[in-house]
GUGUDREN-496785 format. One record per residue: x, y, z of N, C-alpha, C, O, CB in turn. Coordinates in nm, 3 decimals. Glycine has a CB too. Example, Ala and Ser with C-alpha at 12.3 -4.5 7.8 and 13.67 -1.06 7.14 Angstrom:
REM residues 2
1.319 / -0.569 / 0.780 / 1.230 / -0.450 / 0.780 / 1.320 / -0.330 / 0.780 / 1.424 / -0.332 / 0.846 / 1.131 / -0.447 / 0.905
1.285 / -0.225 / 0.708 / 1.367 / -0.106 / 0.714 / 1.290 / 0.003 / 0.787 / 1.341 / 0.114 / 0.804 / 1.408 / -0.060 / 0.572
This chain:
REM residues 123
-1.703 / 1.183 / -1.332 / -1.680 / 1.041 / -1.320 / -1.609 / 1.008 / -1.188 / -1.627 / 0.900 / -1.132 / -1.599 / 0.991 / -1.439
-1.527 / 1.107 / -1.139 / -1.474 / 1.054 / -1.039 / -1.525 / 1.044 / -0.866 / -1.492 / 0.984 / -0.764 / -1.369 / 1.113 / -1.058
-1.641 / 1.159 / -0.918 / -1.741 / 1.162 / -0.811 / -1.787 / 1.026 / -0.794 / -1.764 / 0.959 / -0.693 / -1.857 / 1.255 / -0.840
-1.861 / 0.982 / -0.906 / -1.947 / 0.877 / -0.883 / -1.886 / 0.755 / -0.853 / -1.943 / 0.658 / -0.803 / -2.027 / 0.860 / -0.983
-1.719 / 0.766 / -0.898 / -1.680 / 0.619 / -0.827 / -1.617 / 0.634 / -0.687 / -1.575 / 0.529 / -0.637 / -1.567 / 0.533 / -0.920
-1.606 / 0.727 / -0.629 / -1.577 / 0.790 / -0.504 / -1.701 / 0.721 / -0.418 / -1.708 / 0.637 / -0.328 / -1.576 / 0.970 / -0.512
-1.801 / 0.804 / -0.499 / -1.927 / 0.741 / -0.364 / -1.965 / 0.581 / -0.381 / -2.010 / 0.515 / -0.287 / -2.110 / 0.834 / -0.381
-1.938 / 0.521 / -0.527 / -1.917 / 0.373 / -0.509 / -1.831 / 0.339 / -0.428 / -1.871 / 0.290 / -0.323 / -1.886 / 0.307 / -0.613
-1.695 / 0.354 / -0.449 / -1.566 / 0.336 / -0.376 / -1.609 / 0.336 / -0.203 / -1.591 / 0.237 / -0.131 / -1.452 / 0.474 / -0.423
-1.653 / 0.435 / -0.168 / -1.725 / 0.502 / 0.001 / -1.784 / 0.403 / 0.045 / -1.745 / 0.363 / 0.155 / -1.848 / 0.633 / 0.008
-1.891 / 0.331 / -0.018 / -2.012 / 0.210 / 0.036 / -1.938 / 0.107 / -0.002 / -1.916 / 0.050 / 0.105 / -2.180 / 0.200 / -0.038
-1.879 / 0.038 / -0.095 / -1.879 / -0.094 / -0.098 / -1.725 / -0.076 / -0.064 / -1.706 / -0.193 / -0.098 / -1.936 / -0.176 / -0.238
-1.615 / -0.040 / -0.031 / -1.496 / -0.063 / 0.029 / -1.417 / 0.041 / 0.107 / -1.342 / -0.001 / 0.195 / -1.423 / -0.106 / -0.062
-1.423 / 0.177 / 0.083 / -1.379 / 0.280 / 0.142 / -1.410 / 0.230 / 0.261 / -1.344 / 0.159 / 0.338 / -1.427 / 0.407 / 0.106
-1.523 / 0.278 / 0.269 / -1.535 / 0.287 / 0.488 / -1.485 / 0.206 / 0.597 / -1.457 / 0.229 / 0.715 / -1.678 / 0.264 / 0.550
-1.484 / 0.085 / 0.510 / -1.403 / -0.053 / 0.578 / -1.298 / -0.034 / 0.609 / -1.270 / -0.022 / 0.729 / -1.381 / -0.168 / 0.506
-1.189 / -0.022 / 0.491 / -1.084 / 0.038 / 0.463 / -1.033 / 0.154 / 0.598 / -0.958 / 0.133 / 0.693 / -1.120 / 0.100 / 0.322
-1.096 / 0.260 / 0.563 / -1.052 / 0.358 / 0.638 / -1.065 / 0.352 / 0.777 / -0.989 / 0.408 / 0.856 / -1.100 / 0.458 / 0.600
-1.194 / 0.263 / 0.817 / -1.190 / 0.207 / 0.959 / -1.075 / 0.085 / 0.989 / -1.047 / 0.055 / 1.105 / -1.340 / 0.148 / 0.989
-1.017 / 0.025 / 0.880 / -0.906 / -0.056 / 0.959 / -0.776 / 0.054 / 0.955 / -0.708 / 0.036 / 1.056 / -0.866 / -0.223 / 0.873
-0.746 / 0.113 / 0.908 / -0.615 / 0.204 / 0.889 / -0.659 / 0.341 / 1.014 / -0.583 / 0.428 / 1.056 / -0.597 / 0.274 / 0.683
-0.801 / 0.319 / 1.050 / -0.812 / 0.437 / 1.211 / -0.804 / 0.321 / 1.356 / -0.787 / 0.329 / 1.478 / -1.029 / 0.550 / 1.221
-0.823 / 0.240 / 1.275 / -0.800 / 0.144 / 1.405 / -0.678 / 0.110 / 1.404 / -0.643 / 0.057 / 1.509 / -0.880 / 0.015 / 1.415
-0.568 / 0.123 / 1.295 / -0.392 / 0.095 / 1.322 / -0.365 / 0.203 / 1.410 / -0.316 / 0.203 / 1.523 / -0.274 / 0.107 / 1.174
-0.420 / 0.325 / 1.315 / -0.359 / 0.458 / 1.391 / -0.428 / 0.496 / 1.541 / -0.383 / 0.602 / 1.583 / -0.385 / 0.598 / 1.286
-0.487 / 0.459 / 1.594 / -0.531 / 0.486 / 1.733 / -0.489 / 0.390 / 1.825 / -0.470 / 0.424 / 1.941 / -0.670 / 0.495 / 1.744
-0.468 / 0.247 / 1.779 / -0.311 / 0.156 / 1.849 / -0.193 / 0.250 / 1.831 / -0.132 / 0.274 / 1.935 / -0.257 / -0.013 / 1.751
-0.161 / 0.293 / 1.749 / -0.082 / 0.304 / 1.705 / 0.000 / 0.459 / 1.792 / 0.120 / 0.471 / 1.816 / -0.128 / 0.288 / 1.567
-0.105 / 0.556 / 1.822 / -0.114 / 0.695 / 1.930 / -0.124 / 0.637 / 2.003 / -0.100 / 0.756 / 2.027 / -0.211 / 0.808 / 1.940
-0.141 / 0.536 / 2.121 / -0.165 / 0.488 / 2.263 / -0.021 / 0.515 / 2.287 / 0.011 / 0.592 / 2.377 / -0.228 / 0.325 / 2.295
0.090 / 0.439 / 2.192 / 0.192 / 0.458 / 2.226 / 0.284 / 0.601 / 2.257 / 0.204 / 0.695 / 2.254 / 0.226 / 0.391 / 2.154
0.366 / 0.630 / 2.274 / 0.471 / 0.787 / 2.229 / 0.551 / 0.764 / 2.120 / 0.568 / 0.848 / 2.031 / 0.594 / 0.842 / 2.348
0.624 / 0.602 / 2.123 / 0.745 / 0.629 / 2.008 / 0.643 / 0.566 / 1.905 / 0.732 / 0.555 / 1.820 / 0.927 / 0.536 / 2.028
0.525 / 0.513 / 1.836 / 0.446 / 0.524 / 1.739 / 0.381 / 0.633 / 1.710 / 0.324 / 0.630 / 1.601 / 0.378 / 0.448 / 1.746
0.370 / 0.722 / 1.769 / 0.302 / 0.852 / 1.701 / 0.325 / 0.886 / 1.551 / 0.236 / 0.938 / 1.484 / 0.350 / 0.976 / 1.775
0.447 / 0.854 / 1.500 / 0.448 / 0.900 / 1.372 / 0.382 / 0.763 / 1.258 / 0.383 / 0.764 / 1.135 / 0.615 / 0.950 / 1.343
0.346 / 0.689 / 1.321 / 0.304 / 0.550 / 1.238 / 0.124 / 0.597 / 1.230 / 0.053 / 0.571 / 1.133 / 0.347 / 0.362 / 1.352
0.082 / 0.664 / 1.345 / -0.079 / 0.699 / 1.430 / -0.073 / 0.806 / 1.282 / -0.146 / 0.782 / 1.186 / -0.091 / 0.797 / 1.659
0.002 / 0.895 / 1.284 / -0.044 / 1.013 / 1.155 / -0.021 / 0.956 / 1.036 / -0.099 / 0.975 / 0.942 / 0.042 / 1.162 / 1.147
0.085 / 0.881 / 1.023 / 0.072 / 0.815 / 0.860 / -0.063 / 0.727 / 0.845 / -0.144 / 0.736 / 0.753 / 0.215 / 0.699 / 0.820
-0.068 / 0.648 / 0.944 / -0.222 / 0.553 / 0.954 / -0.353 / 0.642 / 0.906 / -0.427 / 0.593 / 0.821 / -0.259 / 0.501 / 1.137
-0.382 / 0.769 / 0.958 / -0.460 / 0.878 / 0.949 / -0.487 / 0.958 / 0.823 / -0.598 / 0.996 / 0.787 / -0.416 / 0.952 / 1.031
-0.340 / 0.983 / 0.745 / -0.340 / 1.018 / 0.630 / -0.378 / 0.939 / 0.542 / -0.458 / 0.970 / 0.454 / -0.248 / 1.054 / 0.606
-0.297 / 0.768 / 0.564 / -0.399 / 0.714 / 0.472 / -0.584 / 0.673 / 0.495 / -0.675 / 0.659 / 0.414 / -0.328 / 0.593 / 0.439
-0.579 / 0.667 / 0.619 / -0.727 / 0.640 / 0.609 / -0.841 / 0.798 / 0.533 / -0.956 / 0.808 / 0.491 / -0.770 / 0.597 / 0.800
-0.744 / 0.879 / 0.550 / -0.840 / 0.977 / 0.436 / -0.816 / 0.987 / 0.279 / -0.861 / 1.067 / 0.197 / -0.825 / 1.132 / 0.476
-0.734 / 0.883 / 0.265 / -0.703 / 0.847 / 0.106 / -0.816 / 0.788 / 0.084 / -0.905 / 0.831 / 0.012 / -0.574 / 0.751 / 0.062
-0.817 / 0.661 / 0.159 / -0.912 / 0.549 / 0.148 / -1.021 / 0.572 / 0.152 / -1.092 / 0.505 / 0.077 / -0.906 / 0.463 / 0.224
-1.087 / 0.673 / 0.237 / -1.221 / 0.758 / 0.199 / -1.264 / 0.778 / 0.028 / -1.359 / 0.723 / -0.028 / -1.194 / 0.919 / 0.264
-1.169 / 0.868 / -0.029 / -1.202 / 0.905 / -0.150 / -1.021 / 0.874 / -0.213 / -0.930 / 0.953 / -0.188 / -1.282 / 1.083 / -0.151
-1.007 / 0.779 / -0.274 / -0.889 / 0.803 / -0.362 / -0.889 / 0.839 / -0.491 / -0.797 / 0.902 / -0.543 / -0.823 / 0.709 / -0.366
-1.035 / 0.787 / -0.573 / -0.991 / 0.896 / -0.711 / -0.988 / 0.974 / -0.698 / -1.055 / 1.035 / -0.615 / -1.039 / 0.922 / -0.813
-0.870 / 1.043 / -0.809 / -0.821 / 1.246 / -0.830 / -0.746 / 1.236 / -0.776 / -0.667 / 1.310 / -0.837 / -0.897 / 1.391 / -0.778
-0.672 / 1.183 / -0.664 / -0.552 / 1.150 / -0.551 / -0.463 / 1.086 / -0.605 / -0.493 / 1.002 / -0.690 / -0.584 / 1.070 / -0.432
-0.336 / 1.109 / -0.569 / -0.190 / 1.018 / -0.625 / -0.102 / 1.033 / -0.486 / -0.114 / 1.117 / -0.397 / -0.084 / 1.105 / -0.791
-0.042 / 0.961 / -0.492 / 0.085 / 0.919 / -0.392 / 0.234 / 0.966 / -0.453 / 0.267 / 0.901 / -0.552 / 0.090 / 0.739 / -0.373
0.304 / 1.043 / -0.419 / 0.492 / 1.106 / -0.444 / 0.508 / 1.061 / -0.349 / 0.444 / 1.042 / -0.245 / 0.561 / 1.273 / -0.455
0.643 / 1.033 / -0.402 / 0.780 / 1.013 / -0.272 / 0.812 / 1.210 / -0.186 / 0.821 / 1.323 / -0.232 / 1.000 / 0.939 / -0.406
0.818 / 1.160 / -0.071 / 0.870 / 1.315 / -0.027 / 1.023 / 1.343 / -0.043 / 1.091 / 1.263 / 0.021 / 0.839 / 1.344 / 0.135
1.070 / 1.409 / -0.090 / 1.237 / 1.394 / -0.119 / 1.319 / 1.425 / 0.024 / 1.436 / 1.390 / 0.041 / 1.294 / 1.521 / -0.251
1.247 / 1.489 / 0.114 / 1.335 / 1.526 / 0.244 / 1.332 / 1.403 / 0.327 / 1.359 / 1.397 / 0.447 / 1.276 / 1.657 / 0.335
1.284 / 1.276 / 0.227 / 1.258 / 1.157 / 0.390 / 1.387 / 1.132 / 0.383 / 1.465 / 1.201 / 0.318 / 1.147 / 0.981 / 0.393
1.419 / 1.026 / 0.454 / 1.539 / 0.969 / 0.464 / 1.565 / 0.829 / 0.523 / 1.475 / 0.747 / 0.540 / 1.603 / 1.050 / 0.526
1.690 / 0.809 / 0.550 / 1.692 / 0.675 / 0.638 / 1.584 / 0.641 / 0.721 / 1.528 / 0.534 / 0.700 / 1.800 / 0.674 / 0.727
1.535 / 0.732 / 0.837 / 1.429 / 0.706 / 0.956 / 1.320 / 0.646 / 0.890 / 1.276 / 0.534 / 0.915 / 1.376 / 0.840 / 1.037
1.263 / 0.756 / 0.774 / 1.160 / 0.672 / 0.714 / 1.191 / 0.522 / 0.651 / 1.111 / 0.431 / 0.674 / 1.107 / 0.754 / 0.609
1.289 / 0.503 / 0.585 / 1.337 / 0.371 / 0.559 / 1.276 / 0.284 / 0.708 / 1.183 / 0.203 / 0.710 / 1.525 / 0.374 / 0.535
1.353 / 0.327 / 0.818 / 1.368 / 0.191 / 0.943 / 1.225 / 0.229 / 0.985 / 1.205 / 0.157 / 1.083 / 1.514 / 0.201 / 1.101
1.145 / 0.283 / 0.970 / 0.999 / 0.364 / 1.035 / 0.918 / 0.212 / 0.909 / 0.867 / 0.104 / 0.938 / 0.963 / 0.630 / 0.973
0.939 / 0.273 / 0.789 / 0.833 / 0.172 / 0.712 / 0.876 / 0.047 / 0.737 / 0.783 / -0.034 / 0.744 / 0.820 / 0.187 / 0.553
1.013 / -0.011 / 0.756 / 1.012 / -0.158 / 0.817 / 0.960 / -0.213 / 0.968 / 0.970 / -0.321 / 1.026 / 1.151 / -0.192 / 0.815
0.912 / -0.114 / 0.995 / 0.855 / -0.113 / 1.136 / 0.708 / -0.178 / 1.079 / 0.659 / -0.291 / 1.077 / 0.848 / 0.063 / 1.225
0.661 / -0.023 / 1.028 / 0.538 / -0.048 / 0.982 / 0.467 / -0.191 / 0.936 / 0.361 / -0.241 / 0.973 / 0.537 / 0.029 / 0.888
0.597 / -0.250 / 0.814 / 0.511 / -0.305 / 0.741 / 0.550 / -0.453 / 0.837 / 0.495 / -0.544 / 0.774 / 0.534 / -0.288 / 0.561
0.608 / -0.503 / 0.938 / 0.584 / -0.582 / 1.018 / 0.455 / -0.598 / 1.122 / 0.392 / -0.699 / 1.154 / 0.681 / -0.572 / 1.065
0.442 / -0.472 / 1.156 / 0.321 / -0.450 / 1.269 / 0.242 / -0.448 / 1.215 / 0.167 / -0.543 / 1.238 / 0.304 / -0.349 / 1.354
0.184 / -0.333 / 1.089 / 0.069 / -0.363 / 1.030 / 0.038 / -0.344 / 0.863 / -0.070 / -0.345 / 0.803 / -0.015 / -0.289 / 1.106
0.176 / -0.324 / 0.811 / 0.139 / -0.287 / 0.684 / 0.092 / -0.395 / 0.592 / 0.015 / -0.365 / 0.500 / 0.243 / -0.223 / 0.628
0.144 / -0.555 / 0.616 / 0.145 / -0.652 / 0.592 / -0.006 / -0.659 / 0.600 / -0.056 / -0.660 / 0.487 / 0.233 / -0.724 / 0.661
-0.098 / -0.664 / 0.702 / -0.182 / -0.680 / 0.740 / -0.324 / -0.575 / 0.664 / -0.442 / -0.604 / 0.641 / -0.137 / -0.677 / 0.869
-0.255 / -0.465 / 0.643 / -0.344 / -0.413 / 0.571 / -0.340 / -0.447 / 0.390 / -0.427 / -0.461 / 0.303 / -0.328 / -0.269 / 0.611
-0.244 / -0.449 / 0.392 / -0.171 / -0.478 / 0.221 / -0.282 / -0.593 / 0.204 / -0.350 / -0.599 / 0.101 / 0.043 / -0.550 / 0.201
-0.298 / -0.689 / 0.314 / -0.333 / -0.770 / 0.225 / -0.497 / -0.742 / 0.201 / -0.545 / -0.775 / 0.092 / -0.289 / -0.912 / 0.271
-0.580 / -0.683 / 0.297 / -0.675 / -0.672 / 0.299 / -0.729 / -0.626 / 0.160 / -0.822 / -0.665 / 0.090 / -0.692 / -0.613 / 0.398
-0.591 / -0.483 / 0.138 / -0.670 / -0.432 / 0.006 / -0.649 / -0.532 / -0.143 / -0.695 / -0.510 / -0.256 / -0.606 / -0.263 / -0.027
-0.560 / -0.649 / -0.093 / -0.536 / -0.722 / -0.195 / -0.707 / -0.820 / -0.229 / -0.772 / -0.836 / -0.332 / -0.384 / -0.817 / -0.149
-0.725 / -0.862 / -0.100 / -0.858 / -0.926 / -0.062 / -0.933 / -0.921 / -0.142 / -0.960 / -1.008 / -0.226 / -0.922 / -0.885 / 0.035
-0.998 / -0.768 / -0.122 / -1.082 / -0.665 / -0.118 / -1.057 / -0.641 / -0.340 / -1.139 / -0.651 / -0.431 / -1.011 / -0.512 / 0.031
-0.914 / -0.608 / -0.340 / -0.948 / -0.590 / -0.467 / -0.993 / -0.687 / -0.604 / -1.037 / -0.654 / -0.715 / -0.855 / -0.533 / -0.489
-0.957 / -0.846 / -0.534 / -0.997 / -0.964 / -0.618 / -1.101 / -0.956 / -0.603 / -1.151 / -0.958 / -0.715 / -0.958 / -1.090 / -0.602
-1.188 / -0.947 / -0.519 / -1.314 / -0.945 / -0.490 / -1.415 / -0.853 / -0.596 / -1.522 / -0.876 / -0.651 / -1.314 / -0.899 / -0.351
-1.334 / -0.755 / -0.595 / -1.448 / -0.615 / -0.643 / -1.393 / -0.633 / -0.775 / -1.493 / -0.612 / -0.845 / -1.430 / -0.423 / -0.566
-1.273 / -0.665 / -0.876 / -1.240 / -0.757 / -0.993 / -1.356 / -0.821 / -1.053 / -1.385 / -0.797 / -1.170 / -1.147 / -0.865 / -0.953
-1.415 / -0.889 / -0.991 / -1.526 / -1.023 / -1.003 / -1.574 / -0.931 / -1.134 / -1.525 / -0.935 / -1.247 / -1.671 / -1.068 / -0.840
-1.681 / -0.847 / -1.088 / -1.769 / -0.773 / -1.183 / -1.661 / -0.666 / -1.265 / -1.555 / -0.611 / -1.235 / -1.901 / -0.688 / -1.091
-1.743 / -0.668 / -1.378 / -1.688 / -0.554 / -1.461 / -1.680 / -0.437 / -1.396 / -1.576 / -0.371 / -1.401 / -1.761 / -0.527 / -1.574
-1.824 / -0.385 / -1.303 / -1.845 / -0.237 / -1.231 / -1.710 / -0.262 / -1.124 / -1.619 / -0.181 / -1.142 / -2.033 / -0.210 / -1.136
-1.694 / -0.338 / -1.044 / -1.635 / -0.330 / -1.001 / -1.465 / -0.323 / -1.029 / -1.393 / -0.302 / -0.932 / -1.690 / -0.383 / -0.956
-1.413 / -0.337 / -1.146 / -1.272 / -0.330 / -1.205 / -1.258 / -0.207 / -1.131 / -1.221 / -0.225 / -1.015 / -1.246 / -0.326 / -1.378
-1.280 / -0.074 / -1.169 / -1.198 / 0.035 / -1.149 / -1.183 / 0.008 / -0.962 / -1.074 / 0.007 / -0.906 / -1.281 / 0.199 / -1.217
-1.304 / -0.010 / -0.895 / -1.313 / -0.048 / -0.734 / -1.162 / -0.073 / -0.762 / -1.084 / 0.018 / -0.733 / -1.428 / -0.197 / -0.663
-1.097 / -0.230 / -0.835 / -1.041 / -0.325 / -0.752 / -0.897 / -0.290 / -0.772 / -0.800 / -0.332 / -0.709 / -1.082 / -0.474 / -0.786
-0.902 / -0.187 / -0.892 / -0.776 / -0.114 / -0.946 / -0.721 / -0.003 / -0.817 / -0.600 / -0.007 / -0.797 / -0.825 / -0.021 / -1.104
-0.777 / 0.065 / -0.758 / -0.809 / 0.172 / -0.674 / -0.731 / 0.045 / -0.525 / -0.642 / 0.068 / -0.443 / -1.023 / 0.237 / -0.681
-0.793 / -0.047 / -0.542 / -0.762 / -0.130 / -0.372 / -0.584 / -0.131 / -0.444 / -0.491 / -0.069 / -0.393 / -0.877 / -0.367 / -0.323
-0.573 / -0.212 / -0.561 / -0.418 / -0.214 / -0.593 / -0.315 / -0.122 / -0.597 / -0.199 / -0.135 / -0.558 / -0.404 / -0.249 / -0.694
-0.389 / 0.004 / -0.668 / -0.302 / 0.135 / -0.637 / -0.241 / 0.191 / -0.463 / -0.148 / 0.264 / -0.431 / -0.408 / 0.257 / -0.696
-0.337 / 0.122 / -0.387 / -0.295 / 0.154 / -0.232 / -0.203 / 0.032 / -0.187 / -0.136 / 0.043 / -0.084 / -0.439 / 0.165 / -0.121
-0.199 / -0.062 / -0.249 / -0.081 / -0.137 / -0.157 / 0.021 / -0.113 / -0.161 / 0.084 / -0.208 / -0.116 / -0.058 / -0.249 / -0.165
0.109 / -0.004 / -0.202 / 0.244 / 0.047 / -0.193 / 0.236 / 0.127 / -0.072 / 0.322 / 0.115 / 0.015 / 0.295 / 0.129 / -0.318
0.136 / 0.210 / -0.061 / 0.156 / 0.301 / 0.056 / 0.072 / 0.231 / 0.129 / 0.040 / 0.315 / 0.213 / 0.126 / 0.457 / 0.047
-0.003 / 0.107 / 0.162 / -0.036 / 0.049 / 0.297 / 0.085 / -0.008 / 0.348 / 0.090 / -0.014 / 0.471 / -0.149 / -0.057 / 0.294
0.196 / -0.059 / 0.276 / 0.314 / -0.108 / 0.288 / 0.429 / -0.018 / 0.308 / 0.516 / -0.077 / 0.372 / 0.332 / -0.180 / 0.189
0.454 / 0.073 / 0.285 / 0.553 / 0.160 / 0.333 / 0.501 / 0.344 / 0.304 / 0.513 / 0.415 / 0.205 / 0.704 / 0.108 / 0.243
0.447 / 0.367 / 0.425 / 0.322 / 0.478 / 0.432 / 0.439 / 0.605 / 0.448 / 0.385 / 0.713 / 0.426 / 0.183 / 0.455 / 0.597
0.547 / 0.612 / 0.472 / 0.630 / 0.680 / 0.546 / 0.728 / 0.722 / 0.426 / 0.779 / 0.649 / 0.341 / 0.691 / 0.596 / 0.672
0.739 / 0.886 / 0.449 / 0.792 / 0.930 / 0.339 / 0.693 / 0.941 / 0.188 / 0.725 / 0.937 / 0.069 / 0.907 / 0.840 / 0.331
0.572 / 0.954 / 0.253 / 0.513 / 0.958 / 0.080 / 0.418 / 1.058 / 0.143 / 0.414 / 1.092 / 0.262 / 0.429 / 0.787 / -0.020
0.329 / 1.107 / 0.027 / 0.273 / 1.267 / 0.030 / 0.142 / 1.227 / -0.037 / 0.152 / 1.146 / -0.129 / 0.375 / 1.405 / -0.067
-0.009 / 1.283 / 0.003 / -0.118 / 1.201 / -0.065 / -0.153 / 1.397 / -0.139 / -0.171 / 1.508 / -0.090 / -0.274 / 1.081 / 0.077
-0.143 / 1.315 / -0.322 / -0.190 / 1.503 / -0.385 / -0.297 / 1.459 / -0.461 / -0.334 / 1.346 / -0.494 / -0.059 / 1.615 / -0.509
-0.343 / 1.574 / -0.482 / -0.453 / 1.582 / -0.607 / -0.357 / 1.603 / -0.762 / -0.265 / 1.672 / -0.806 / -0.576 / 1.743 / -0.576
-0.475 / 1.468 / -0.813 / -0.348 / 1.478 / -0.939 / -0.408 / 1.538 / -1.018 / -0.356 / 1.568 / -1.125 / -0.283 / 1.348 / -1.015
């Protein structure tokens, strides 16, 4: 089952998805002191590829930095993506097939919003 909503997930919102979170993170590497915003951007855009079977933990070694790092973030672009998957998940809501889609866009707005300090596992 989770295959098949993966490759739903892939065509009707993944790819979008993961192309706006490679387009944060490659603004995001032009810079030096964003580099660590460019790899969180990266990690999630390979969530967003396939997120069922995937879960999000807190990393316990983050700390303050990540604190002032995700208020960075979610000014420059987390805001901006958050909302997309909010968009995106009313949208794919509409239809019944689409519920689990729009559940999947909701489960990511915590970590489009503060990406820093969290760990993407197979659950």
């Amino acid at each position: 089952m989770r295959l098949i909503l993966n490759v739903i997930w892939l065509v009707l919102a993944g790819f979008w998805m993961a192309l706006g979170y490679l387009l944060a993170g490659v603004i995001c590497c032009i810079l030096i002191v964003t580099i660590p915003f460019g790899i969180a951007s990266f990690r999630i855009a390979n969530y967003a590829l396939w997120p069922f079977g995937r879960t999000v933990i807190d990393r316990r070694e983050a700390g303050v930095g990540s604190f002032v790092g995700n208020v960075i973030w979610f000014l420059v672009a987390g805001l901006w993506l958050s909302i997309g998957h909010l968009v995106t998940g009313v949208l794919q809501c509409v239809t019944i097939i689409g519920i689990p889609l729009g559940l999947a866009n909701f489960k990511m707005i915590p970590i489009s919003l503060m990406p820093l300090g969290k760990e993407i596992v197979d659950a």
